[in-house]
Backbone as XML, in Angstrom:
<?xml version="1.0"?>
<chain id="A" units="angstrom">
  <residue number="1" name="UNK">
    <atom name="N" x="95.938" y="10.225" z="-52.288"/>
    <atom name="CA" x="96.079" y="11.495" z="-52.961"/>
    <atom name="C" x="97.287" y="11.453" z="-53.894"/>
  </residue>
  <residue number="2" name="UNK">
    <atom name="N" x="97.192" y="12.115" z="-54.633"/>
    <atom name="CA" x="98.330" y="12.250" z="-56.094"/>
    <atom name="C" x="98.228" y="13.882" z="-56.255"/>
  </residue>
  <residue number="3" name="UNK">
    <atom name="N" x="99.643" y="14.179" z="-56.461"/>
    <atom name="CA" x="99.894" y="15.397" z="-56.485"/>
    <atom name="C" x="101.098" y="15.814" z="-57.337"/>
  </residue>
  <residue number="4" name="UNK">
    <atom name="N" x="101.080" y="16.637" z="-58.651"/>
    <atom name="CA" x="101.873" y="17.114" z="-59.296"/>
    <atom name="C" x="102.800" y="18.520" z="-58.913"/>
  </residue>
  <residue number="5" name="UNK">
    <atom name="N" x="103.956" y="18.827" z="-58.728"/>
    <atom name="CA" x="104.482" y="19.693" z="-58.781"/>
    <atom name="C" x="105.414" y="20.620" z="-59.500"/>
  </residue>
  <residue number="6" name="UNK">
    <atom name="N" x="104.907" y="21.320" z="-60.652"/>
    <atom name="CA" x="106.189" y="21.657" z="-61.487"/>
    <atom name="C" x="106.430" y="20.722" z="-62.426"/>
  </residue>
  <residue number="7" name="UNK">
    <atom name="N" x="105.669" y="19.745" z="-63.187"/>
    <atom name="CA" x="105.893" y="18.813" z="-63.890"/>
    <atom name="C" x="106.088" y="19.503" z="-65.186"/>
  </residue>
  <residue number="8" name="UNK">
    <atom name="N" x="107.788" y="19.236" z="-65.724"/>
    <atom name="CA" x="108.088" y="19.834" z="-67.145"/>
    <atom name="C" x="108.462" y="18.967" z="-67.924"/>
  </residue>
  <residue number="9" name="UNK">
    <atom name="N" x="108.417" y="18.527" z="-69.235"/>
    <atom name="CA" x="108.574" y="17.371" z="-70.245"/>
    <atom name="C" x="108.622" y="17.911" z="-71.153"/>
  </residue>
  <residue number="10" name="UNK">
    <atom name="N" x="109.574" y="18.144" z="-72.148"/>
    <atom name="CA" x="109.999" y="18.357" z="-73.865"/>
    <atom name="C" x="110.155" y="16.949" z="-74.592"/>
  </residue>
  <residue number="11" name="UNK">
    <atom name="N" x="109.311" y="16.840" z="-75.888"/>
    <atom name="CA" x="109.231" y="15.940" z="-76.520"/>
    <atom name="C" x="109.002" y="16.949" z="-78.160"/>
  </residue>
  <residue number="12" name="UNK">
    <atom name="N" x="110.128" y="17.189" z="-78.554"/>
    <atom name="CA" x="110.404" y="17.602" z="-79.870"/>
    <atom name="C" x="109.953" y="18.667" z="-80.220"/>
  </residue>
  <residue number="13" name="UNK">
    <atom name="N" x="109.048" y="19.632" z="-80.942"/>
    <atom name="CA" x="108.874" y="20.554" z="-80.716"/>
    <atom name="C" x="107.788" y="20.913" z="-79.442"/>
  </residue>
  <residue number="14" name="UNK">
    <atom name="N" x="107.175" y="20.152" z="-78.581"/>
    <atom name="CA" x="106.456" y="19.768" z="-77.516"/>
    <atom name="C" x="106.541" y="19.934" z="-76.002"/>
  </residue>
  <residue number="15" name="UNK">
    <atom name="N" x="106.272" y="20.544" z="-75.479"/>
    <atom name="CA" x="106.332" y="21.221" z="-74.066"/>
    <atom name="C" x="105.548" y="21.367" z="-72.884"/>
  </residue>
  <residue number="16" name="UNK">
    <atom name="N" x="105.236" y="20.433" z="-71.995"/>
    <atom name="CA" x="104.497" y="20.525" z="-70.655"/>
    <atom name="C" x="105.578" y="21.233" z="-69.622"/>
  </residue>
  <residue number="17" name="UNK">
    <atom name="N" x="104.915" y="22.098" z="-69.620"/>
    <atom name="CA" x="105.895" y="23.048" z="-68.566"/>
    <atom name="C" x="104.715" y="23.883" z="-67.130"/>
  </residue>
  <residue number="18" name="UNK">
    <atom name="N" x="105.850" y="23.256" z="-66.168"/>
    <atom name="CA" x="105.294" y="23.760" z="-64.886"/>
    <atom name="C" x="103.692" y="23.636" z="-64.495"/>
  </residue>
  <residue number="19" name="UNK">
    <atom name="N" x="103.377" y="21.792" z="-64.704"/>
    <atom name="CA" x="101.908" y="21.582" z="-64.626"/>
    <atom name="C" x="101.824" y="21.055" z="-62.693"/>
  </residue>
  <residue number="20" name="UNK">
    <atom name="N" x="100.955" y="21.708" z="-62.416"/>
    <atom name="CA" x="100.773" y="21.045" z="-61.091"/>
    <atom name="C" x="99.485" y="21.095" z="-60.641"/>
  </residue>
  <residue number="21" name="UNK">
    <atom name="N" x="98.971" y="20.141" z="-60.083"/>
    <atom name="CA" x="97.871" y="20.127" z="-59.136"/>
    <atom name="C" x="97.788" y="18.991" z="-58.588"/>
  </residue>
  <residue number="22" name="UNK">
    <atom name="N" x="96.825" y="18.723" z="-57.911"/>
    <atom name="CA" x="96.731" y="17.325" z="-56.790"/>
    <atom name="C" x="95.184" y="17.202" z="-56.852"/>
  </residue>
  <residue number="23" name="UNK">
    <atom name="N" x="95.182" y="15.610" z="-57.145"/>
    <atom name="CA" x="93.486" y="14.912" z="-56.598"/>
    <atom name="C" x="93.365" y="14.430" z="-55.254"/>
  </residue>
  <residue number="24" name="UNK">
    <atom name="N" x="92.282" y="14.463" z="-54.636"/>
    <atom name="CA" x="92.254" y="14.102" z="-53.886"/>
    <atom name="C" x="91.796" y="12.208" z="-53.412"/>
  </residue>
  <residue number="25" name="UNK">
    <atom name="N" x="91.946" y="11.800" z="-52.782"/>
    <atom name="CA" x="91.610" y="10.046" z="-52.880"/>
    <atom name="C" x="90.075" y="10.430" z="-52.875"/>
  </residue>
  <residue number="26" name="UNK">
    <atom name="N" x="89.359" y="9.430" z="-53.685"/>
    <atom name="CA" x="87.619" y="9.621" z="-53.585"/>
    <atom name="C" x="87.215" y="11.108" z="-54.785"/>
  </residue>
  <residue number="27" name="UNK">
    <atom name="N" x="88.122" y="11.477" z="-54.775"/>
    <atom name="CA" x="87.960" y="12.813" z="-55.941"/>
    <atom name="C" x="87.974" y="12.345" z="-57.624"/>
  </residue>
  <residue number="28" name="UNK">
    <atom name="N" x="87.134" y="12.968" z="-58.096"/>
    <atom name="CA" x="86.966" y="12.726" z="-59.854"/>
    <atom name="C" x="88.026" y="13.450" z="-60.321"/>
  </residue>
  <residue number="29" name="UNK">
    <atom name="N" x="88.800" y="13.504" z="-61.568"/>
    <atom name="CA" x="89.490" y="14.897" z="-62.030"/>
    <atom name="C" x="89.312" y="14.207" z="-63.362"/>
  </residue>
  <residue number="30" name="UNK">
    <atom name="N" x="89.421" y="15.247" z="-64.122"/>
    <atom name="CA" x="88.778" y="15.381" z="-65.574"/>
    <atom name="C" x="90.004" y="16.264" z="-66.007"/>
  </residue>
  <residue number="31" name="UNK">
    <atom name="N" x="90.722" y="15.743" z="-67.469"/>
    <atom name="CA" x="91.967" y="16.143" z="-68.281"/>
    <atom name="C" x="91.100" y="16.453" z="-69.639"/>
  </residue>
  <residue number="32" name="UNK">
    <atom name="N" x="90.980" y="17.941" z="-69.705"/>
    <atom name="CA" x="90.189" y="18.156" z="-70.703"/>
    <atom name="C" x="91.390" y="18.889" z="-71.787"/>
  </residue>
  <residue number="33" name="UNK">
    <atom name="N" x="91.074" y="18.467" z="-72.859"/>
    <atom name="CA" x="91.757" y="19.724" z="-74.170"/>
    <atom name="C" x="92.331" y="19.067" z="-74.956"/>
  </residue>
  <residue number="34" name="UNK">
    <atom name="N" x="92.373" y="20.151" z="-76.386"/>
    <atom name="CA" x="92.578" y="19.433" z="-77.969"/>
    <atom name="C" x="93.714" y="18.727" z="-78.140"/>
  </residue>
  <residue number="35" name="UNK">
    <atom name="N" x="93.306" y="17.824" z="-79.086"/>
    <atom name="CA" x="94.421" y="16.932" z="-79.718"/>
    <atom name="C" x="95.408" y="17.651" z="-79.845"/>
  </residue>
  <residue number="36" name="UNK">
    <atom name="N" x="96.834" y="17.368" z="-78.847"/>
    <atom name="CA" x="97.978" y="17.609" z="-79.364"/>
    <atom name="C" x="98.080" y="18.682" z="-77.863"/>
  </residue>
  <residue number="37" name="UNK">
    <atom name="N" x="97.132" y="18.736" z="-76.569"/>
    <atom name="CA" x="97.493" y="19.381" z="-75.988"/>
    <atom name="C" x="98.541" y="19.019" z="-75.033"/>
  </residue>
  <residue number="38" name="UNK">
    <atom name="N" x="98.923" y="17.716" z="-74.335"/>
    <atom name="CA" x="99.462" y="16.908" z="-73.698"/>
    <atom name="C" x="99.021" y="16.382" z="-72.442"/>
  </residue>
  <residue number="39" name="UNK">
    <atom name="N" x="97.903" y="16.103" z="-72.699"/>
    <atom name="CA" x="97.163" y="14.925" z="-72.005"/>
    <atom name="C" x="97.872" y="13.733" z="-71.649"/>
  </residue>
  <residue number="40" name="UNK">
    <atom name="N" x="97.947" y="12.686" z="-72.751"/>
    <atom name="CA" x="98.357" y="11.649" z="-72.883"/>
    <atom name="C" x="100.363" y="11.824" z="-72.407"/>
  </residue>
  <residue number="41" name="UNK">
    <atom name="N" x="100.642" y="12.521" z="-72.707"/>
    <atom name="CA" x="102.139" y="12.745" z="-72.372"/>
    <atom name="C" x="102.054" y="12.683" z="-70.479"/>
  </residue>
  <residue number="42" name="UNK">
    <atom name="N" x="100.807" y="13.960" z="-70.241"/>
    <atom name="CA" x="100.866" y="13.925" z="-68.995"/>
    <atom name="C" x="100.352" y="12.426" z="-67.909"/>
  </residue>
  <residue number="43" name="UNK">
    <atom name="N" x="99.403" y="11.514" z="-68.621"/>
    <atom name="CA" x="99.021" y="11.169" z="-68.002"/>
    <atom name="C" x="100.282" y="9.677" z="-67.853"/>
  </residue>
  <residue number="44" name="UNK">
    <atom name="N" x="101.280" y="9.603" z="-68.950"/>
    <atom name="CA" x="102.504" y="8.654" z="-69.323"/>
    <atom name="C" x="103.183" y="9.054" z="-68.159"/>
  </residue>
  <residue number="45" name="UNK">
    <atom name="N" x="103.630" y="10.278" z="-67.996"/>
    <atom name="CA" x="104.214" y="10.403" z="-67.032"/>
    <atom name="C" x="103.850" y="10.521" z="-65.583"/>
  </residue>
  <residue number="46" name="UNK">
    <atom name="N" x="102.695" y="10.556" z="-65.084"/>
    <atom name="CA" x="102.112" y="9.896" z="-64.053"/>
    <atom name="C" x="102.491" y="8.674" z="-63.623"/>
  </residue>
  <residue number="47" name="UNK">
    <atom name="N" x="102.288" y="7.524" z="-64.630"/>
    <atom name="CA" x="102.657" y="6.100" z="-65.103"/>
    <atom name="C" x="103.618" y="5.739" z="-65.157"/>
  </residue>
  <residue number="48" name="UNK">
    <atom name="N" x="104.382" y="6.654" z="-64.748"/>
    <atom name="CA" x="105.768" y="6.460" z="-65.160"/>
    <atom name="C" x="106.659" y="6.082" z="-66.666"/>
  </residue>
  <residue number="49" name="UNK">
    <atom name="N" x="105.459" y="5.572" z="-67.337"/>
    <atom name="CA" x="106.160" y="5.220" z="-68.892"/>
    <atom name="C" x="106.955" y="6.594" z="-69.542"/>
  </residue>
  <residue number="50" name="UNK">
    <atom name="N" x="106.575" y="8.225" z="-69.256"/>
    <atom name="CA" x="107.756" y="9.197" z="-69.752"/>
    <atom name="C" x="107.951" y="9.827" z="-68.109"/>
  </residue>
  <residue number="51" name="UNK">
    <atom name="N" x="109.328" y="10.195" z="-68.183"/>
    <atom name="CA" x="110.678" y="10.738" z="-67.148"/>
    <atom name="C" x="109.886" y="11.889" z="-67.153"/>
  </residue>
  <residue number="52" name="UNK">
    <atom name="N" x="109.489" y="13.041" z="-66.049"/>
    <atom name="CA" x="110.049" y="14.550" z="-66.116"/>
    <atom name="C" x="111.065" y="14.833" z="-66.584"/>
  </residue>
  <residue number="53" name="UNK">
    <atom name="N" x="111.357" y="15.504" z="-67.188"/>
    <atom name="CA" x="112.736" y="17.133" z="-66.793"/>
    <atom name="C" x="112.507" y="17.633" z="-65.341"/>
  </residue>
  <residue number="54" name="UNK">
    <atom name="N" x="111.907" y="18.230" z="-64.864"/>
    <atom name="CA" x="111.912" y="18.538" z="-63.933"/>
    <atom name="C" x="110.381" y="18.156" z="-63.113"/>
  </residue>
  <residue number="55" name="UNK">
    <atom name="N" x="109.992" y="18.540" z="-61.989"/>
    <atom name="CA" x="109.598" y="18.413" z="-61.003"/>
    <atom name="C" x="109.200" y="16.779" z="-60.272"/>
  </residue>
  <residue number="56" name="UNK">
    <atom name="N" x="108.256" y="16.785" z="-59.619"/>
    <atom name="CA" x="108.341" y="15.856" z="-58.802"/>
    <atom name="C" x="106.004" y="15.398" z="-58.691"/>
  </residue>
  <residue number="57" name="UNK">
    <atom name="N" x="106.470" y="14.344" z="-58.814"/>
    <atom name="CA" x="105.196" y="13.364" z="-57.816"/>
    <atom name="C" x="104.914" y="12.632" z="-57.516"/>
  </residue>
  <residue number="58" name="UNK">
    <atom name="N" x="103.737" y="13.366" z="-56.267"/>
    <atom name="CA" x="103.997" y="12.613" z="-54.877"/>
    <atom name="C" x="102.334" y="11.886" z="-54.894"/>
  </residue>
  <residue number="59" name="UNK">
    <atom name="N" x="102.465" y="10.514" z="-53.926"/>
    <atom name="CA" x="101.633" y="9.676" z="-53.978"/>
    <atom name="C" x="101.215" y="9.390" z="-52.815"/>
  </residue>
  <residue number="60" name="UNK">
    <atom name="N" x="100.489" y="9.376" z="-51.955"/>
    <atom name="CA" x="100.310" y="9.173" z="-50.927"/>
    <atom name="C" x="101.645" y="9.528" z="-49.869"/>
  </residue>
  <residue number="61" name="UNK">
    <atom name="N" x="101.938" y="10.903" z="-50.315"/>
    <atom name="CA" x="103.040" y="11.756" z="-49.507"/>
    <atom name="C" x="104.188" y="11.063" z="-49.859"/>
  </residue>
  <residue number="62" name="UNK">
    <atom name="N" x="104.230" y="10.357" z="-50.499"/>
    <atom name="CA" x="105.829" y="9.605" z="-50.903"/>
    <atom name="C" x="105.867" y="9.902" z="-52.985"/>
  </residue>
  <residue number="63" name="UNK">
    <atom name="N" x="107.213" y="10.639" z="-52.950"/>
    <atom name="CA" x="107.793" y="10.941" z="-54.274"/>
    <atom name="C" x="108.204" y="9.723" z="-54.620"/>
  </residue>
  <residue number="64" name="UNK">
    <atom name="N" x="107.292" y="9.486" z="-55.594"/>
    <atom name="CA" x="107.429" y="8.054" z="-56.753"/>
    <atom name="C" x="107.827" y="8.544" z="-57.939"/>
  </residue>
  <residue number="65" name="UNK">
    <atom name="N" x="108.357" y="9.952" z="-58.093"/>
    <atom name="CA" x="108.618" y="10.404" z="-59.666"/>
    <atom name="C" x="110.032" y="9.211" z="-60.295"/>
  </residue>
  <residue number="66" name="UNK">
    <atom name="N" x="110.684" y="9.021" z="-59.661"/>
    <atom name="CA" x="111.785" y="8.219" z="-60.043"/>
    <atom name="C" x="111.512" y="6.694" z="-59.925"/>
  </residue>
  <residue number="67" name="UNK">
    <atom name="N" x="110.629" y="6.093" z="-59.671"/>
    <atom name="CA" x="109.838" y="4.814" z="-58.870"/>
    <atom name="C" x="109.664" y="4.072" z="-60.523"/>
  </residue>
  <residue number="68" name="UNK">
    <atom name="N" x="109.730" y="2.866" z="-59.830"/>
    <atom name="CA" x="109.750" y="1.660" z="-61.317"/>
    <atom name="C" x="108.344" y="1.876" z="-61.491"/>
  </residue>
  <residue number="69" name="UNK">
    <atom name="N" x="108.014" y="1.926" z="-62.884"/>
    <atom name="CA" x="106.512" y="1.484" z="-62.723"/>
    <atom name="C" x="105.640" y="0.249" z="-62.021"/>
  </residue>
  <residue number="70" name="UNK">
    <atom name="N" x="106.453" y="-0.613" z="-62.137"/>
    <atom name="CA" x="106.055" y="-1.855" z="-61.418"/>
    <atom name="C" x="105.296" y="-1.344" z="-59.944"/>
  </residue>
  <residue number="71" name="UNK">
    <atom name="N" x="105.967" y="-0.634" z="-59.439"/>
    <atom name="CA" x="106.186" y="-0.408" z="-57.642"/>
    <atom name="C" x="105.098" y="0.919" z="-57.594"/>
  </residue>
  <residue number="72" name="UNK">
    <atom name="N" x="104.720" y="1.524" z="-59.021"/>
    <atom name="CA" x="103.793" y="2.173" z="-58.810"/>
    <atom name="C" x="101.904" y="2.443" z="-58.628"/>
  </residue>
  <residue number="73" name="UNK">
    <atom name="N" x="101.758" y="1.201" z="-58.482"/>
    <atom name="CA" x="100.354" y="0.673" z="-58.734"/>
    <atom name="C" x="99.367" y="1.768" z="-59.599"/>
  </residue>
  <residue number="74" name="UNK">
    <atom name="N" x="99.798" y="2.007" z="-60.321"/>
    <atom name="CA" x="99.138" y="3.126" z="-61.116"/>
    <atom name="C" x="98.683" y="2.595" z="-62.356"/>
  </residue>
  <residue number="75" name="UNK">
    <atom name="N" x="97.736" y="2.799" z="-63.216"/>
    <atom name="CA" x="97.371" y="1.761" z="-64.364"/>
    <atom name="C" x="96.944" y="3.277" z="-64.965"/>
  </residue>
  <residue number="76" name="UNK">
    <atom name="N" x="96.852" y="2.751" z="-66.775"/>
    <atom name="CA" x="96.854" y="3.265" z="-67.553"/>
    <atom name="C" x="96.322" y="2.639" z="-68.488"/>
  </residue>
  <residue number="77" name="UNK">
    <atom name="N" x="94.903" y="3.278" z="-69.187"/>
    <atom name="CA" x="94.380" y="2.394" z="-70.629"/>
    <atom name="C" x="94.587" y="3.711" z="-71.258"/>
  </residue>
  <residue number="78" name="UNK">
    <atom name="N" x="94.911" y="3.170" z="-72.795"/>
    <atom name="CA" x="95.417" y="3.832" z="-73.598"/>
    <atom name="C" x="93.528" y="4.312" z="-74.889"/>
  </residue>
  <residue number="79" name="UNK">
    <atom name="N" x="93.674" y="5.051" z="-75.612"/>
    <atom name="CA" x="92.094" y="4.803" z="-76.315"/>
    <atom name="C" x="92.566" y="4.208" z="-77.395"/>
  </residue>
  <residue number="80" name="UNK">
    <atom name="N" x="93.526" y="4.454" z="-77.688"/>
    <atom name="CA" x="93.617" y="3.348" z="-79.164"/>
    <atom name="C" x="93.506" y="1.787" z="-78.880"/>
  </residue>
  <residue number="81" name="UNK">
    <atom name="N" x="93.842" y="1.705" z="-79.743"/>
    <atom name="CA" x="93.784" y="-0.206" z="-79.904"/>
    <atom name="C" x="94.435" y="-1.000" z="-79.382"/>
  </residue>
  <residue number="82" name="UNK">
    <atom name="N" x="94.844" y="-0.521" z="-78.295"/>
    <atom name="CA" x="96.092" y="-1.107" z="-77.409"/>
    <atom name="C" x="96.222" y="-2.556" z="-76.668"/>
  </residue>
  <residue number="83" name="UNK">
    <atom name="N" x="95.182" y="-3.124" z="-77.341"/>
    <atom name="CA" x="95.019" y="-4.569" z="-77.106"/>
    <atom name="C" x="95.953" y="-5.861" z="-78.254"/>
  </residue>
  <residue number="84" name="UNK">
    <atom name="N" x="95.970" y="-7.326" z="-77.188"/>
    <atom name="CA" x="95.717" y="-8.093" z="-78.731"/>
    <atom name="C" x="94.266" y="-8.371" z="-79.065"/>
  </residue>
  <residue number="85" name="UNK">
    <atom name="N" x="94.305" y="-7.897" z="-80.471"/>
    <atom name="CA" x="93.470" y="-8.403" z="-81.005"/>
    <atom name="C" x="92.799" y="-9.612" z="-81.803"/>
  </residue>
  <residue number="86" name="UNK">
    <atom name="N" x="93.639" y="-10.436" z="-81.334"/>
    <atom name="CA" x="93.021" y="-12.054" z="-81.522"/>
    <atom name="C" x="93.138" y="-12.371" z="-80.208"/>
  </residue>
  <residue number="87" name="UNK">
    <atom name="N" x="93.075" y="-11.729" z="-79.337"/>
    <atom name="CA" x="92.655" y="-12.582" z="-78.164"/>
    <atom name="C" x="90.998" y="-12.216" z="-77.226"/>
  </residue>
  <residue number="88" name="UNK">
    <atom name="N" x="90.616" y="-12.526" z="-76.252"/>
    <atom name="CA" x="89.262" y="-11.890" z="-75.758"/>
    <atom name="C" x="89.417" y="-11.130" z="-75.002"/>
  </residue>
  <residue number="89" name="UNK">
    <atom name="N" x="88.553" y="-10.495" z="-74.284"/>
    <atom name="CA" x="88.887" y="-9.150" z="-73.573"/>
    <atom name="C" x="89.154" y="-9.719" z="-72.460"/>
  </residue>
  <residue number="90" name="UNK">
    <atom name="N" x="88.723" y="-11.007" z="-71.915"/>
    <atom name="CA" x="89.128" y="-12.158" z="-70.667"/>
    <atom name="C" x="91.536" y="-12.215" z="-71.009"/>
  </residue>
  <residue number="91" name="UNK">
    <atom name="N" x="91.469" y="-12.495" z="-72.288"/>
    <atom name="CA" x="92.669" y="-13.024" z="-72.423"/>
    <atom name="C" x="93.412" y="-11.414" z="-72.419"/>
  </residue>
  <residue number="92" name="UNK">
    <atom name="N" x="93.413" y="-10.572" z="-72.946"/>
    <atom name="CA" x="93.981" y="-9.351" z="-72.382"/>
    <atom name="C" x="94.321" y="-8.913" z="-71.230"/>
  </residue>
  <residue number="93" name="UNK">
    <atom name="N" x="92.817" y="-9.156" z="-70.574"/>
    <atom name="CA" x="93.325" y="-8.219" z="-68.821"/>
    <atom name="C" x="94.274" y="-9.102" z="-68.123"/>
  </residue>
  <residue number="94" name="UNK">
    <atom name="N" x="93.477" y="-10.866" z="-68.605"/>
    <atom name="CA" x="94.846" y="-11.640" z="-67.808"/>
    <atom name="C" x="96.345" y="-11.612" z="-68.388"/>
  </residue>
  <residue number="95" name="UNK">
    <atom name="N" x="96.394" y="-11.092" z="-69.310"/>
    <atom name="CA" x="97.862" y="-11.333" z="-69.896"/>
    <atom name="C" x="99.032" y="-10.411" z="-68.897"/>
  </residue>
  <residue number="96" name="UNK">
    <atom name="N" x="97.913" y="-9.553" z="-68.682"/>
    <atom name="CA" x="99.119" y="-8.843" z="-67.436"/>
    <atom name="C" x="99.624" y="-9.455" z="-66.413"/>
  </residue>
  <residue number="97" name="UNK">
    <atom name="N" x="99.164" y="-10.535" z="-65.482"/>
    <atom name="CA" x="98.931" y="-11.566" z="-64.689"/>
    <atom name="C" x="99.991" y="-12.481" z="-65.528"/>
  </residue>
  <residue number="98" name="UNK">
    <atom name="N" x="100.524" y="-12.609" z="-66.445"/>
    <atom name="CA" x="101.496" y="-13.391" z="-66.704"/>
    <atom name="C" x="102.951" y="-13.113" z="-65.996"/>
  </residue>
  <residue number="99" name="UNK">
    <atom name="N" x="103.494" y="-13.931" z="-65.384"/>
    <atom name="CA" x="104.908" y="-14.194" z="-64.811"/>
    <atom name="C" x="104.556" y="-13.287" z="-63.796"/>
  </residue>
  <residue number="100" name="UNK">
    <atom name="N" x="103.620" y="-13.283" z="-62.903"/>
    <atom name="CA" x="103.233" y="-12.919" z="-61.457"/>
    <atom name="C" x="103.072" y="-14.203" z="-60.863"/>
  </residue>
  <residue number="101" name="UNK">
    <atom name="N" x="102.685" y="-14.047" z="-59.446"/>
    <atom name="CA" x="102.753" y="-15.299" z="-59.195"/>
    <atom name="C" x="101.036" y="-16.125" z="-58.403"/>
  </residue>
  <residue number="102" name="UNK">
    <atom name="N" x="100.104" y="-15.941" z="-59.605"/>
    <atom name="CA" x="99.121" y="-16.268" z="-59.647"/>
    <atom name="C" x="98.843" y="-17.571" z="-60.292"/>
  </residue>
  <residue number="103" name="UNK">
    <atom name="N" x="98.273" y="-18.070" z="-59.456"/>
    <atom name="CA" x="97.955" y="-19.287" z="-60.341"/>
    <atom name="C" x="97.041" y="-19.344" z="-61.539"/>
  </residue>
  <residue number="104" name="UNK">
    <atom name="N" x="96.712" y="-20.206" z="-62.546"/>
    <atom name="CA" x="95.602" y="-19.791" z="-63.508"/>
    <atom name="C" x="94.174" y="-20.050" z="-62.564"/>
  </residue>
  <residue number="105" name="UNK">
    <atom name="N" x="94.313" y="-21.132" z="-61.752"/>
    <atom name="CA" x="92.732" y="-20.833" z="-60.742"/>
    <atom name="C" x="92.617" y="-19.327" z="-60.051"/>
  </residue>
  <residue number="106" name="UNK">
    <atom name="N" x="93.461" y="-19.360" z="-59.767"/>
    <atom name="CA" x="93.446" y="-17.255" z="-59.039"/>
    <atom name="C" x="93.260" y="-16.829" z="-60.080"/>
  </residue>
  <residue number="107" name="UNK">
    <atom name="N" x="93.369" y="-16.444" z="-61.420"/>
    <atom name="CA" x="93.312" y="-15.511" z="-62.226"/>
    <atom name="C" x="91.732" y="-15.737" z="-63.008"/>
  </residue>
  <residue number="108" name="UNK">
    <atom name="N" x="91.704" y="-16.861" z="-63.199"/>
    <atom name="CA" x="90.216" y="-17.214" z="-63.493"/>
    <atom name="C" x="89.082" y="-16.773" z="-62.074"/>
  </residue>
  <residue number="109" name="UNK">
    <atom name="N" x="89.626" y="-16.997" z="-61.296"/>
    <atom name="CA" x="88.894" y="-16.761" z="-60.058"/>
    <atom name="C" x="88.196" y="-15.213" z="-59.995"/>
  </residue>
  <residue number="110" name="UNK">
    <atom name="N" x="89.674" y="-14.236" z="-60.228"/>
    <atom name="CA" x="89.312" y="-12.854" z="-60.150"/>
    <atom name="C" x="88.619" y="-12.076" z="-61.156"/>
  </residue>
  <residue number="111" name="UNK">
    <atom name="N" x="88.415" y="-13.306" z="-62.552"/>
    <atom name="CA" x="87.629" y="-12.286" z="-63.311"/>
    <atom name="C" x="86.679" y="-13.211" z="-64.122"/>
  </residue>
  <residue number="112" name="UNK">
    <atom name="N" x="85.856" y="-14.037" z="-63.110"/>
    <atom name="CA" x="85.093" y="-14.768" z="-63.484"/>
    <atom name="C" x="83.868" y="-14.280" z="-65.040"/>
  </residue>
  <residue number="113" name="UNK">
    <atom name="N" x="83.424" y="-12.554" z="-64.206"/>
    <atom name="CA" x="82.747" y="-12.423" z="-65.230"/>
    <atom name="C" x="83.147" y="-11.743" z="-66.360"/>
  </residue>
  <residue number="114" name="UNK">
    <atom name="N" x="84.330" y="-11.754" z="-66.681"/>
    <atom name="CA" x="85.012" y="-11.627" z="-68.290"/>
    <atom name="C" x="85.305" y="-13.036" z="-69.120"/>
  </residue>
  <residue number="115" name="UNK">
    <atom name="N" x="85.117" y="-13.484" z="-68.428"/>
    <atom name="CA" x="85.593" y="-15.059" z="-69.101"/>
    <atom name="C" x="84.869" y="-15.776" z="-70.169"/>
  </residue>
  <residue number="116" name="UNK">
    <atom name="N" x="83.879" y="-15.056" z="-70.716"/>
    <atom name="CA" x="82.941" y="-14.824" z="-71.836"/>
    <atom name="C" x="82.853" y="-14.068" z="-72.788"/>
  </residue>
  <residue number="117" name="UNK">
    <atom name="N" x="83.937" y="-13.260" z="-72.426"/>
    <atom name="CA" x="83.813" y="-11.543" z="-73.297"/>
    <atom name="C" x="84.617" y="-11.893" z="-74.744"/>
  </residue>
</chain>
């Protein structure tokens, strides 16, 4: 479960103020609304990539709001083009897998069927 409380963020003239709710594990949730509503801000800061101002969230009952992203197993695709694009969609997902401590047989292993893409 993931749960927002009071989540506030200013980004220039830009304002998420006092957003909260919680999914449940096995639960769908759907972030609906227009360009420029703060979706993407909100979902950064889930990710940890933007800080609150204020409030707090919690992850399986433990407050990760201050938590490295690393330590947060939380992933994030972006819709833009947020790839390289001279590489394959095989050489992308593994690039994250770089300076972990996988071997290239483990990493080929786990995504056998991208390794064509």
């Amino acid at each position: 479960m993931i749960e927002l409380r009071n989540i506030s963020k200013r980004f220039s003239d830009f304002c998420l103020k006092n957003i909260s709710f919680s999914v449940g594990q096995g639960d769908y949730f759907i972030l609906l609304g227009e360009s420029g509503a703060g979706k993407s801000m909100l979902l950064e800061t889930i990710a940890g990539l933007v800080h609150p101002e204020s409030g707090s969230l919690i992850m399986e009952g433990i407050d990760i709001t201050h938590q490295k992203i690393q330590k947060r197993k939380i992933g994030l695709v972006f819709q833009d083009h947020a790839v390289f694009p001279h590489m394959t969609v095989y050489q992308n997902i593994a690039y994250s897998l770089h300076g972990r401590k996988f071997s290239l047989k483990e990493r080929r292993r786990g995504s056998a069927g991208l390794q064509n893409s």
